[in-house]
C-alpha positions as CSV (number, residue, x, y, z in Angstrom):
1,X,0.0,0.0,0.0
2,X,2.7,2.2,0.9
3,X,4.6,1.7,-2.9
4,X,1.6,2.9,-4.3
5,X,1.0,5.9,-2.6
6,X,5.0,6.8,-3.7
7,X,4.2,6.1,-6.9
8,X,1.4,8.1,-7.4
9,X,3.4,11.1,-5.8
10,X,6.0,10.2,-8.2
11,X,3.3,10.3,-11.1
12,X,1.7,13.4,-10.1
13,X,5.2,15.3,-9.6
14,X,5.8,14.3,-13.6
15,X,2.7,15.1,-14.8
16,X,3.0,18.8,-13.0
17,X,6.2,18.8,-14.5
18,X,5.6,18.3,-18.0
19,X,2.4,20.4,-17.9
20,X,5.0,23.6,-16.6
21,X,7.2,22.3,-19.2
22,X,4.6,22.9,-21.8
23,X,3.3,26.1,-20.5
24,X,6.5,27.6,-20.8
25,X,6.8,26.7,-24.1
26,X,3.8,27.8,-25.6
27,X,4.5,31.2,-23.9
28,X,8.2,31.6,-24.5
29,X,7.7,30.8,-28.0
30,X,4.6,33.9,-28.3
31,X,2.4,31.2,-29.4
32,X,-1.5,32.3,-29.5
33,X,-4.2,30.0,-28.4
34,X,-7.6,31.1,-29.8
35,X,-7.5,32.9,-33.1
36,X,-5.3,36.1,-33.3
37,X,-5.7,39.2,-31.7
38,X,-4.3,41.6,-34.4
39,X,-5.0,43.1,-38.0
40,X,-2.5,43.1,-40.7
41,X,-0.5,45.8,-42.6
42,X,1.9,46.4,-44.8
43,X,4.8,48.9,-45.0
44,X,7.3,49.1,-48.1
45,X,11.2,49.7,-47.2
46,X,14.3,50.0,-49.6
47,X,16.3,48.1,-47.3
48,X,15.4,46.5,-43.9
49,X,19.1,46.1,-43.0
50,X,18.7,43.5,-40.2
51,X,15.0,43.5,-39.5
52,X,13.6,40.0,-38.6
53,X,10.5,38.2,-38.4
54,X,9.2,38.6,-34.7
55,X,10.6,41.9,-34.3
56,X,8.6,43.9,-32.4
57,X,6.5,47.2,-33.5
58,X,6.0,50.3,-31.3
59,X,4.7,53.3,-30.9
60,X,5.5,55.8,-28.3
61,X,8.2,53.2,-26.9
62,X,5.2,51.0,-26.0
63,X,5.1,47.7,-27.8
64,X,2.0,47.0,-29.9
65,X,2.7,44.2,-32.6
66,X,5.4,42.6,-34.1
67,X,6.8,42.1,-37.6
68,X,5.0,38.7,-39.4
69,X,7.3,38.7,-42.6
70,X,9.7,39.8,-44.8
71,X,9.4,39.6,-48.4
72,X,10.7,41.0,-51.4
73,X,8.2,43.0,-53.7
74,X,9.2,45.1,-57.2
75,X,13.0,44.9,-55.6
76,X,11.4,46.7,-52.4
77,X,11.3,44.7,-49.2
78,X,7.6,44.4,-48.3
79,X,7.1,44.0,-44.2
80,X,3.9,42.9,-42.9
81,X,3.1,43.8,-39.5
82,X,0.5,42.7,-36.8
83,X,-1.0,45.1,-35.2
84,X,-2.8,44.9,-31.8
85,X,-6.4,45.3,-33.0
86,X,-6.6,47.7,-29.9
87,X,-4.4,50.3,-32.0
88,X,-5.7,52.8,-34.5
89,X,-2.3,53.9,-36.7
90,X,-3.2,57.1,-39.1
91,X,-2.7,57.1,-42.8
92,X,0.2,59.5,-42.4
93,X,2.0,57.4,-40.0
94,X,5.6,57.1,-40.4
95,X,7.0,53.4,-40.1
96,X,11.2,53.2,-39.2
97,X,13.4,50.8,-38.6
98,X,15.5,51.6,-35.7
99,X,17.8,50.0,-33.4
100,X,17.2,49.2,-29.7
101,X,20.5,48.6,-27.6
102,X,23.8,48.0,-27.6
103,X,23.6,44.4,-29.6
104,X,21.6,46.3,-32.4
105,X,18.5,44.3,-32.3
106,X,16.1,46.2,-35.1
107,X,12.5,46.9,-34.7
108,X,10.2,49.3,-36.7
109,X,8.8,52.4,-34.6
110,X,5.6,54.2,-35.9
111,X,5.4,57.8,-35.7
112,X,2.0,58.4,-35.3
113,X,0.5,61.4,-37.7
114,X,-2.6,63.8,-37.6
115,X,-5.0,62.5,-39.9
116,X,-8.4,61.6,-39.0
117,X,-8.6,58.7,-41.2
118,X,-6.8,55.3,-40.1
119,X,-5.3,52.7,-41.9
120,X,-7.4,49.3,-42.5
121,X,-6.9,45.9,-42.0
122,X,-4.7,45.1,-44.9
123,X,-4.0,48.6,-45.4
124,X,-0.2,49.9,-46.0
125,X,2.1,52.9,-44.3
126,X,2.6,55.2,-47.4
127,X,5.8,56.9,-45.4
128,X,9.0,54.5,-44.7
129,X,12.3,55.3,-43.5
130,X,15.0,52.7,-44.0
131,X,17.6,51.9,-40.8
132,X,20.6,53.9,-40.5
133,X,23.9,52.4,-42.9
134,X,26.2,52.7,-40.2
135,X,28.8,51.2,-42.6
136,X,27.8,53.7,-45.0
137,X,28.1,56.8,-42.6
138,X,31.8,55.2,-41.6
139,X,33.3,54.9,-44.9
140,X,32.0,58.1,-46.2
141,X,33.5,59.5,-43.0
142,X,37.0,57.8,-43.0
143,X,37.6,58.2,-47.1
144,X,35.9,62.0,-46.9
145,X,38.7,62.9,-44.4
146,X,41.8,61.1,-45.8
147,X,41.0,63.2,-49.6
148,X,40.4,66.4,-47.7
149,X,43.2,66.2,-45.8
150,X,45.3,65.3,-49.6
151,X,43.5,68.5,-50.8
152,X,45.1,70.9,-47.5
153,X,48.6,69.2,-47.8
154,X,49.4,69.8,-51.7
């Protein structure tokens, strides 16, 4: 009698186990159980430069979506975002890519505008503005000073 109430602890402790083991996956991994709770848009970029699927999507610093794809359009990159169906973004909106911390993890911020009309499901932010080329900015910086500094000495 004794075994089996031990092995029915035993049991019980696995079971809880694997049931924690599963919650944390389901939520670690941003899964959603019934349905989704956000409307699709689109927003056109020249260059995500680093962007990934999952990213998040803010406004205001707050978080309110996250980046569902990346594709490639017309030799544009075409991002698709969900969007909290809470959250109302204006046709004028601005959509960026920016970079949060010191690793450089990108996300795309909306600026929000002053129209009174608001994109729709499916809709797409007219107004994009690529990341920041910090390669770009360097080498224009480094070769721009070593031929202006040619130009002084001759």
């Amino acid at each position: 009698m004794e075994r089996k109430g031990i092995e029915l602890g035993v049991g019980l402790f696995l079971l809880v186990g694997l049931l924690c083991m599963a919650y944390l996956s389901f939520r670690l991994g941003n899964v959603e159980w019934l349905g989704t709770s956000r409307y699709r848009i689109q927003a056109q970029f020249s260059n995500v430069g680093g962007l990934t699927e999952n990213a998040d999507v803010s406004m205001a610093g707050v978080k309110i979506g996250k980046v569902e794809s990346i594709g490639l359009q017309d030799g544009l990159a075409l991002v698709t975002l969900g969007i909290d169906k809470n959250v109302r973004i204006e046709e004028d909106a601005i959509a960026g890519i920016k970079t949060k911390g010191i690793i450089g993890d990108k996300y795309i911020s909306i600026s929000p505008g002053g129209s009174d009309e608001y994109i729709k499901p499916n809709g797409r932010i007219q107004d994009t503005q690529p990341p920041l080329d910090i390669e770009a900015l360097l080498s224009k910086f480094v070769f721009g000073s070593i031929e202006g500094n040619k130009g002084k000495q001759e």
